[in-house]
N, C-alpha and C positions, 0 to 999 in steps of 0.2 A: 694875731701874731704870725708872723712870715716864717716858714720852714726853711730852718739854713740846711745846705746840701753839704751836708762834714767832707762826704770824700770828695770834694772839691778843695777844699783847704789842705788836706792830709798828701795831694800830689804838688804843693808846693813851695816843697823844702829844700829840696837837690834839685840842680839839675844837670843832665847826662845828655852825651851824644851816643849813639848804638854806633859800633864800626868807624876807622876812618875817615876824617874828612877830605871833601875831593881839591885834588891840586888848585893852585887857582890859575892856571893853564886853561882852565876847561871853559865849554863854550857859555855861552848867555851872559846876562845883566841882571843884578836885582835892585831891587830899592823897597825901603820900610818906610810905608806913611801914617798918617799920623794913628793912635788906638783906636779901635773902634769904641761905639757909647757902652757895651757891655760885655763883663768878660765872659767868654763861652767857651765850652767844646759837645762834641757830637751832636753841631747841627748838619741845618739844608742850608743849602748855598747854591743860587742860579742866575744868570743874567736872564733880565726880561726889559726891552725898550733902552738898552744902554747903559740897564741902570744895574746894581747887583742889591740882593735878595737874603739878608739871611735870617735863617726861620728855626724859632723853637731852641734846645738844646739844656744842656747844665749852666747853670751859672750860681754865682756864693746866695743867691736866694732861692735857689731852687730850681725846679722842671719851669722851662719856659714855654709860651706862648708868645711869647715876643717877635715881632718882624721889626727889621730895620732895614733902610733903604739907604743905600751909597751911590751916588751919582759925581761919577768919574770927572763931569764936566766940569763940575763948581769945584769936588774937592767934598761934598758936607753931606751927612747924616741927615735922614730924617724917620718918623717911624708908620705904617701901612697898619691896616687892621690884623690884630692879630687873630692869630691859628682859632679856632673853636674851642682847642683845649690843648694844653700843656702836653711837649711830646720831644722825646729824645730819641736820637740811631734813626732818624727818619732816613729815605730817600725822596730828595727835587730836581722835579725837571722841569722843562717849559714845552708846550703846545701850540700852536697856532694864538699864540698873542696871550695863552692863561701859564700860570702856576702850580703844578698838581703836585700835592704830598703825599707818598706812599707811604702804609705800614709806620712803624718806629715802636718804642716801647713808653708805656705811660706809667706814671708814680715812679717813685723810686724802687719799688721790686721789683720793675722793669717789664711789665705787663704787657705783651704786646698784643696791636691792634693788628686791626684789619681795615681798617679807614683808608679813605684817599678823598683828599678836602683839595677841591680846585680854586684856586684866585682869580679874579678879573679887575684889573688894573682899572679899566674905566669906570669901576660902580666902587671900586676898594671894598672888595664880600666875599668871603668864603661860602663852598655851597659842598655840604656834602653828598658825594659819591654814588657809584653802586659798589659794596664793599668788596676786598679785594679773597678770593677765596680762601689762601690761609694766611693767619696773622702769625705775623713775626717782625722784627727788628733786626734793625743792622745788617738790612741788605740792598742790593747793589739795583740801580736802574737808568735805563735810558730809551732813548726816541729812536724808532726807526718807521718809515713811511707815518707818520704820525699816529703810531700808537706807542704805548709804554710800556717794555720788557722790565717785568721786576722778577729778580734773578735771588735765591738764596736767603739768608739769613738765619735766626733762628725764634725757635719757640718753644712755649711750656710745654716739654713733657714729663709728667709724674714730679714736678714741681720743679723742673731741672731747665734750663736753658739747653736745647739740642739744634744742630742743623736740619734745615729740610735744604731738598732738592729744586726745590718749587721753580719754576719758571711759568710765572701766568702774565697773559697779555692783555693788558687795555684797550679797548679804542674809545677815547671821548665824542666822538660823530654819536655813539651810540648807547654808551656807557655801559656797556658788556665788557664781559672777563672772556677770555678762553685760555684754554691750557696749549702749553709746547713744550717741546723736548726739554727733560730736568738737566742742569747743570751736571756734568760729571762728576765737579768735588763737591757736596755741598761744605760750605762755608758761610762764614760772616764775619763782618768790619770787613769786606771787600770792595774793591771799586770797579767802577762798570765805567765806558766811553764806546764810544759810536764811532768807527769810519767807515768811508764805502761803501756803507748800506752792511756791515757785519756789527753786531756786539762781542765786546770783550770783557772778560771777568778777570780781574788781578788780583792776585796777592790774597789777603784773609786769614783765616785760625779758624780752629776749630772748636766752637762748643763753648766761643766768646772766651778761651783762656788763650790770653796774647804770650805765653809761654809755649804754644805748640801753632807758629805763623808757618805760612804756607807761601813757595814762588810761584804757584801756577798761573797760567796763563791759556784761558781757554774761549775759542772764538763762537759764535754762533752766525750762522748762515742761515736767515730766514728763506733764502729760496731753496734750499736743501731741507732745512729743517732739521741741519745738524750742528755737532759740536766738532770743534777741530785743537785739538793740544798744541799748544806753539810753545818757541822759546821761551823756556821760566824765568820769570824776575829775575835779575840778578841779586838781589836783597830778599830773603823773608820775608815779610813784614806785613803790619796788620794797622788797620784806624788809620787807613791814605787815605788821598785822593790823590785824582788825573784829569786829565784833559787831552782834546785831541788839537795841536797847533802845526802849522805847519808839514802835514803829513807825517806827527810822530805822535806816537801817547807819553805824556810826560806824567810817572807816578813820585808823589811827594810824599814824604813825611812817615808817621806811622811810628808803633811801639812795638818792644820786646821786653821780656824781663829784664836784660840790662841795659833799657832806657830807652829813649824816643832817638828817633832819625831823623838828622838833614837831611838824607836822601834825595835825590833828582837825577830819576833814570828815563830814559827813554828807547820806544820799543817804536822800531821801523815795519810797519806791516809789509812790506814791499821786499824786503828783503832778509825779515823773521830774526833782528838781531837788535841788540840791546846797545844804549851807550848811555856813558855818565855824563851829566853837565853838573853847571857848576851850585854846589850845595847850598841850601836854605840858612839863611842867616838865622833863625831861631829855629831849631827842633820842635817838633809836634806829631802829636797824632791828634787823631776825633776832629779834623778842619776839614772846612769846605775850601770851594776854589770856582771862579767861575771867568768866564775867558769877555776883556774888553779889547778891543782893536789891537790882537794879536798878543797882547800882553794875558798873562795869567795869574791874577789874585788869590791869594790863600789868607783866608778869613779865620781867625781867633785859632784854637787846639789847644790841648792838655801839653806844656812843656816838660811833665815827668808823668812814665807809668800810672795808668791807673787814674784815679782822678785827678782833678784839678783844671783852672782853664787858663785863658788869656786874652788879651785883647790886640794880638798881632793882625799887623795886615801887613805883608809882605807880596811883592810884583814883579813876577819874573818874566823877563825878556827871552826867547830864544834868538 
C-alpha cells in the first residue's frame, strides 16, 4: 500500500499571493511550459550537460526518490536512476561533470541525514559519500573552486527541529569534509548562489517556522575566510530559490504565514543594491531552479503555505 503524504493535499485549497504584485513595467520575460511528469515541492534541482535534474522531494504519494530529466532541446521528460533512498529539503549542486546531493530530511518526521549521494551521468549510479559531519536539512549549498560549501539548516535537537551554524566543505578530488567559518544567522529554507569566487546565503526562518522569515543577506569570502552583511532582501521570505544570471542573483518565490510569493528580486554584488523584476506567474515556495542559456527555470513548489505541491515549470528571461 503506497503512503499518501496528507499535508500535501491539506496546502491545496486557497491560494494566495504574500505582498503586492510587481507592475508590469518591470524588467524580464516569462513563459509557462508545459507540467512537469510529477507533482512536487522541496526538491534538488541542477543543470548537468544542458539538461535539468530534478531529485527527490514531497509529492501526493509520498517522500520521493524520483529523478526526472528535462532536456530543454526536445522539449520532453525522461527519468535517470533514482536517489538510494527517499529524501526531502535536500541541497544540489553539480561538479566537474557529477551530481552531488547534500544532507535533506528523510521519512516524514523529517529525520535528517548526513549523506551526500554523487551522480555520474555516463554509468547513471549513485555512489555514496564520505558523510557530511552534521546532518540536517533544509540548507543552503554551492560550488566554489570545486568543492561544496553546505551552509546551515537544521536538526534534531531534544526532539525539536533547531538551526545550526554549520558551514562544512567538501572536496570530491578527495572526498573529505572540513570545517569553515559558521554562518552568522544560522537558518534554514535558505538559498545559497556563487559569484566571483564569494558565496551568498539569502533570506530563510528560523527553526523551519515560516512565520518568523528572515532578509539577511550574508557573503562569504573563501580567501579571507569571512562572512560580510550586505543589503537585506528586500522581501522576508523563506522556501526560495536563486540563481546567479547576468551579474545579478535573482531570489524567487518563497512563503509566509499569509501565503506564498511571486517574488523576483534581484541583488547587484557590485554595487550592494536590490531591484525588483517582473513577478512569477504562479506563487510558490519549496522549487528549485536551475539556469539554461541564460534563461532561468523554476521547477514544481507548494502554491499555498505549508504543504502541498505542483507541477509548474515556469522560465524567466532577464
Amino acid at each position: 500500500m503506497k503512503f499518501k503524504w496528507l499535508p500535501f493535499f491539506l496546502g491545496c485549497a486557497l491560494l494566495f499571493t504574500a505582498g503586492p504584485s510587481a507592475s508590469p513595467a518591470q524588467e524580464g520575460s516569462w513563459k509557462v511550459l508545459a507540467p512537469t511528469p510529477t507533482p512536487r515541492t522541496e526538491v534538488g534541482v541542477v543543470t548537468l550537460n544542458e539538461k535539468i535534474y530534478v531529485i527527490g522531494g514531497f509529492t501526493p504519494e509520498g517522500i520521493a526518490d524520483k529523478v526526472e530529466v528535462y532536456d530543454p532541446a526536445s522539449g520532453q521528460w525522461s527519468e535517470a536512476a533514482s536517489l538510494p533512498r527517499a529524501l526531502h529539503h535536500v541541497a544540489a549542486v553539480t561538479v566537474n561533470g557529477m551530481i552531488y546531493v547534500v544532507g535533506g530530511f528523510a521519512t516524514g518526521m523529517w529525520s535528517p541525514v548526513d549523506t551526500i549521494y554523487g551522480y555520474d551521468p555516463q554509468s547513471n549510479a549513485w555512489t555514496e559519500k564520505a558523510p557530511m559531519p552534521t546532518e540536517r536539512g533544509a540548507l543552503g549549498a554551492g560550488v566554489i573552486d570545486g568543492r561544496i560549501h553546505a551552509v546551515g539548516g537544521a536538526f534534531r535537537k531534544f526532539f525539536r527541529l533547531k538551526n545550526t551554524g554549520a558551514h562544512e566543505v567538501y572536496d570530491p578530488a578527495t572526498d573529505t569534509w572540513t570545517e569553515a567559518a559558521d554562518i552568522p544567522t544560522p537558518r534554514d529554507h535558505l538559498t545559497v548562489s556563487v559569484m566571483n569566487g564569494k558565496l551568498y546565503a539569502l533570506g530563510g526562518r528560523i527553526d523551519v517556522d515560516f512565520g518568523d522569515n528572515l532578509d539577511r543577506n550574508e557573503a562569504f569570502d573563501p580567501k579571507t575566510g569571512k562572512w560580510q552583511r550586505l543589503a537585506p532582501l528586500p522581501t522576508k521570505r523563506s522556501g526560495i530559490t536563486s540563481q546567479a544570471v547576468n551579474g545579478k542573483i535573482f531570489v524567487f518565490g518563497g512563503e509566509a504565514t499569509e501565503g506564498t510569493f511571486d517574488k523576483n528580486e534581484a541583488y547587484d554584488p557590485g554595487t550592494n543594491t536590490w531591484k525588483t523584476y517582473k513577478p512569477m506567474p504562479n506563487p510558490c515556495h519549496g522549487l528549485g531552479s536551475a539556469v539554461v542559456n541564460g534563461s532561468i527555470h523554476l521547477i514544481t513548489g507548494g502554491p499555498n503555505p505549508g504543504g502541498g505541491g505542483s507541477q509548474y515549470h515556469q522560465v524567466f528571461t532577464p
